[in-house]
N, C-alpha and C positions, 0 to 999 in steps of 0.2 A: 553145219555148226562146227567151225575148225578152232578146239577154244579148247586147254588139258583142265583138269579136276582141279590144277594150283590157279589158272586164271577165271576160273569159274564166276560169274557176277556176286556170287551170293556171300564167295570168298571175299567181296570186294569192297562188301555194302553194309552190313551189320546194322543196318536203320531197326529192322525191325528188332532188334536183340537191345538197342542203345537208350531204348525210350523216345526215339523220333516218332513212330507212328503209334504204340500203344503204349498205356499206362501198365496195362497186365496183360497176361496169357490166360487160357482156358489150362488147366490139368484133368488129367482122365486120370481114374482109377486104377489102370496099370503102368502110370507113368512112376520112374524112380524118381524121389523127393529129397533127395540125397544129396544132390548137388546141385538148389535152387531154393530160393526164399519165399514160403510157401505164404497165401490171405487169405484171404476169402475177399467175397465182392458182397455188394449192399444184400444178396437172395441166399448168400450161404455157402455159393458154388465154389469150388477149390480153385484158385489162383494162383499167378506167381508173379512177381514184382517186377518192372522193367524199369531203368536199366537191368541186362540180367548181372548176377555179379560173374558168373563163365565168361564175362565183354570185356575185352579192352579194345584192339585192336579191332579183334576178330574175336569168333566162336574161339573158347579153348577147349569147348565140350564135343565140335562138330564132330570127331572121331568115336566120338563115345554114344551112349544111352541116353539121347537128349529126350527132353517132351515132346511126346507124340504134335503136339500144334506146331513147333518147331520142323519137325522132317514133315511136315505136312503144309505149311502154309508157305503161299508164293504169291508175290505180289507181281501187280500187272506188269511191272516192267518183265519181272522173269521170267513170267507166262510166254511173254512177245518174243519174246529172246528163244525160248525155248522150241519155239512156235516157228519162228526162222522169222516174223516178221520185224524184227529190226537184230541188226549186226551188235555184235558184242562190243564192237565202239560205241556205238549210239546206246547200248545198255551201261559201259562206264558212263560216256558224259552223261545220261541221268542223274545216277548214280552220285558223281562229282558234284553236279548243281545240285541236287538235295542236301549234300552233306553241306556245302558252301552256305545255303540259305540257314540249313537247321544251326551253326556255326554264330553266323545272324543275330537268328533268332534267341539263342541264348547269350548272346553279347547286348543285347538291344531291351530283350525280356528276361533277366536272370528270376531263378529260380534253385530252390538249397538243391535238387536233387536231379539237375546236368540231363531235365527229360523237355525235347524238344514239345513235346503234345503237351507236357501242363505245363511249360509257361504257357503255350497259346491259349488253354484253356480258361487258365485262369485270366490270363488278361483281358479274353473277352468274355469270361464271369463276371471279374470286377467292374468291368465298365460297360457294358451292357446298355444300363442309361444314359451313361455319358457320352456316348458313340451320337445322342441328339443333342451333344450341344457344341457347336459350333466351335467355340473358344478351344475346346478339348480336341475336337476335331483339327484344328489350325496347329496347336500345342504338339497334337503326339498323330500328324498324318503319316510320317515315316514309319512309327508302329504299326499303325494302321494297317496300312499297303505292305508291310513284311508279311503282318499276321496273314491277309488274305494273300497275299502270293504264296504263304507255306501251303495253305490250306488247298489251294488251285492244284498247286503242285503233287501234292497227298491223293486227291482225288484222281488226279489224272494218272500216275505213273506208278501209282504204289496200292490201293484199297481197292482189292476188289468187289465192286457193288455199292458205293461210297453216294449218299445222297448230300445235295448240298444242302448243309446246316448253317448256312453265314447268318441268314434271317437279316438280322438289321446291320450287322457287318456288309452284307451286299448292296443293300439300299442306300447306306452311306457312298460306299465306293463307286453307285452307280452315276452318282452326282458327283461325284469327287472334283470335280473342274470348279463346282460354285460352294464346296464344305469345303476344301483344304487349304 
């Protein structure tokens, strides 16, 4: 692993901190709350908002006393990375093409709050049904095929443990030759 602390992938990548992959964090009990925008989720449990606002660029907190879920979660690419089994190039251009697509997705899906995971979510909320009608499907195939290409991509290189939830998003796309 020949790579210093300033080229670090994680240094590089910021998905999980920007709202690309989640909508919220877990907090523990001994996290400081000081420097993060604290919810709750639908059972009560302490949350905190993503985007985070410590994100621009990059972490501005990573120096500092972040949330325990933060120093502790690593997504598959950095695992692999960490792991030796792919090169620190091959973990930027992930890294690159995620951002490029989530980029996309929020040009294509906009949403008030600049988070790659609820556009998509919402979008296949809101259309849910619509995904069987045909005309719809002809209308908005290019959303379509972004949506599940984020999603493909999520699954693969970022969520560890990640089960597909396309449901009728995959059914459509698997016909997509005689729907689009």
């Amino acid at each position: 692993m020949e790579t210093n602390a300033q080229s670090h992938p994680c240094l590089m990548c910021g998905l999980c901190c920007n709202g690309s992959l989640f909508k919220t964090a877990k907090l523990y009990d001994t996290d400081n709350t000081d420097l993060i925008e604290v919810t709750d989720d639908k059972n009560g449990e302490a949350r905190f908002r993503l985007p985070c606002k410590n994100f621009s660029t990059k972490c501005e907190i990573y120096d500092k006393e972040r949330p325990r879920t933060c120093v502790q979660f690593k997504c598959k690419t950095l695992i692999r990375f960490e792991n030796g089994k792919i090169s620190h190039k091959r973990a930027l251009e992930i890294i690159s093409q995620m951002q490029v697509l989530v980029r996309k997705v929020l040009e294509t899906i906009p949403n008030g709050d600049n988070a790659a995971i609820v556009s998509v979510s919402n979008f296949v909320k809101d259309h849910k049904m619509d995904m069987l009608d045909l005309s719809f499907r002809r209308q908005n195939g290019q959303k379509i095929l972004l949506v599940h290409k984020y999603r493909k991509m999520v699954k693969k290189h970022f969520i560890v443990g990640t089960k597909a939830r396309n449901g009728i998003l995959s059914r459509v796309l698997k016909n997509r030759d005689q729907s689009l």
